[in-house]
Residue, then its C-alpha position, 0 to 999 in steps of 0.5 A: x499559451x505557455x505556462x509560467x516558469x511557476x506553473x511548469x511542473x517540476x522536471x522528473x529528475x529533481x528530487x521532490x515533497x512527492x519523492x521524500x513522502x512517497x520513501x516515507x511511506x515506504x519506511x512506514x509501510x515497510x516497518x509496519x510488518x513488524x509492528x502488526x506480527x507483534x500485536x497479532x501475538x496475543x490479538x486474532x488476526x481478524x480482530x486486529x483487522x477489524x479494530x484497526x480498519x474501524x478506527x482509521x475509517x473513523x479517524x480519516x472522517x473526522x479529517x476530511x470533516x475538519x479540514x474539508x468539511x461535508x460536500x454533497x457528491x454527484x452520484x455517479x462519483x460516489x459510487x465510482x469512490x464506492x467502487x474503489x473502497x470496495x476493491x481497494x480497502x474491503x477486498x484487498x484486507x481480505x485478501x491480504x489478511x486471510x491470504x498470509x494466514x494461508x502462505x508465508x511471508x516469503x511467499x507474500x513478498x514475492x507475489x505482492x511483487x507484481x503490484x508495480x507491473x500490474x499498475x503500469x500495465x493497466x494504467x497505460x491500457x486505459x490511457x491514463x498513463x504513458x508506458x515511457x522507456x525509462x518507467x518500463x527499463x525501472x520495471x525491469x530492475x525493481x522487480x527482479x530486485x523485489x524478488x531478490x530480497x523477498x526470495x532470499x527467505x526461501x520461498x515455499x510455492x506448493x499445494x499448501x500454500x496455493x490458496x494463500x498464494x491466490x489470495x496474495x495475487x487477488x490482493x495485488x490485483x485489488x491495489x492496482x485496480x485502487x491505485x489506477x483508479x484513483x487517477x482516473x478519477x482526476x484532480x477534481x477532488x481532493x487527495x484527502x477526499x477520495x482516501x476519506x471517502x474509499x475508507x469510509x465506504x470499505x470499511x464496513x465489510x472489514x469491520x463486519x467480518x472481523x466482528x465475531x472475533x472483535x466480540x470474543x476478545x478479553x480486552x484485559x488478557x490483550x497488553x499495552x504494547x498491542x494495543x499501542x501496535x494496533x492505534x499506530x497502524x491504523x493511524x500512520x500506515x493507513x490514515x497517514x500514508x494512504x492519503x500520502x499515496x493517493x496524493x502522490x498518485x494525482x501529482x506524479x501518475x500511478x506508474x512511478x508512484x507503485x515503482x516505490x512498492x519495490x523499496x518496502x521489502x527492502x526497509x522491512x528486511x533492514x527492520x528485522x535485521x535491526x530488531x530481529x538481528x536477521x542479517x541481509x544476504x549477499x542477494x537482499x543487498x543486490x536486490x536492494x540495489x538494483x531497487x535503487x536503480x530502478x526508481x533513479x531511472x524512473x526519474x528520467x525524461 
């Protein structure tokens, strides 16, 4: 039986929610660069990690309470949600935090480039998505194009920044594995679930590792601005878009919803340009471009 023309799914060409709220996670992603390199000023970095996980896991909770209320789960799902917010929250803030405390910013940016390919790649593998030509040709673009803008700030690969660079690469490889397995687990639980219950089973090893800092704090030495920096980014960078991406992941697949990683450097140089006065390069915008063409052509049959 055919669908009906209201069951059909949108036609990858028209612009939809899912691609305005996956660029407003992009903006929100990309801005949040500077808005955490603010608060870690004057709050430790394991500290901020732990605060600002601890309070999104809480806040995630409440939601899924009010909105969905509490549903006992089978047991082999929980531990598959189990699994995802070890890999996916747990082992990726680690990695990520500890990792830019040991390499630069440049550094981060390029090697965090390989998320869109590692998605793809494993998301074909196991059958979950299909590698189309025009989601491979959009590979070939962005990804140059990501490298274009990081690299731009000068990239410094060397033996004192090597363990940084692994754990960026550890990092990657933790978001891909979250992203492709929040496909695999299907439409039979919510978007706002699988982020809820990920957040909430990650969420005590990120508190607990931070937690010797979290205790040597002096809240009064810690000023209004970093404060309201560490509430945003656990409420609209991770809260909000988390369950934006995990939604989008189920609607649009892993493949074409990771290709919109590529547009976060972007909007975070367009970020320092404006609060920083960093003026874009000749390169950055290239890059920028060839980013642009990449999703478009991502949207082809």
């Amino acid at each position: 039986m055919s669908a009906s023309p209201s069951e059909r799914p949108p036609s990858p060409s028209a612009f939809s929610l899912s691609d305005l709220a996956l660029l407003t996670v992009v903006v929100i992603w990309g801005t949040n660069y500077t808005v955490v390199k603010e608060a870690l000023d004057t709050v430790p970095a394991l500290a901020f990690m732990s605060l600002r996980f601890g309070l999104a896991a809480a806040a995630m909770g409440v939601l899924l309470l009010w909105l969905e209320g509490w549903k006992p789960l089978p047991r082999a799902t929980l531990l598959r949600l189990m699994g995802l917010g070890l890999v996916g929250n747990t082992l990726y803030q680690l990695c990520f935090m500890l990792g830019l405390s040991h390499t630069t910013a440049a550094n981060s940016g390029m090697l965090a480039a390989v998320t869109p390919v590692l998605v793809t790649v494993l998301g074909g593998v196991l059958g979950l998505d299909r590698l189309t030509r025009p989601v491979l040709m959009a590979l070939v673009l962005a990804v140059p194009g990501m490298l274009l803008v990081v690299g731009a700030r000068g990239p410094e690969l060397s033996a004192e920044t090597r363990l940084g660079d692994l754990l960026i690469l550890g990092g990657s490889a933790c978001w891909a594995i979250y992203t492709v397995g929040i496909r695999a687990m299907g439409t039979e639980l919510s978007a706002m679930r699988i982020t809820a219950m990920a957040m909430l089973t990650g969420a005590p090893g990120v508190v607990l590792v931070g937690l010797p800092e979290v205790l040597r704090l002096e809240p009064a030495r810690i000023g209004v601005g970093a404060w309201a920096g560490l509430v945003y980014s656990a409420l609209i960078p991770l809260v909000l878009s988390y369950f934006v991406w995990s939604r989008s992941v189920q609607k649009v697949g892993s493949s074409r919803t990771s290709l919109y990683n590529a547009g976060i450097p972007v909007v975070a140089a367009l970020t320092a340009w404006g609060i920083r006065g960093e003026r874009p390069t000749a390169l950055q915008a290239a890059g920028a471009a060839l980013i642009l063409s990449g999703v478009l052509v991502s949207r082809r049959r």
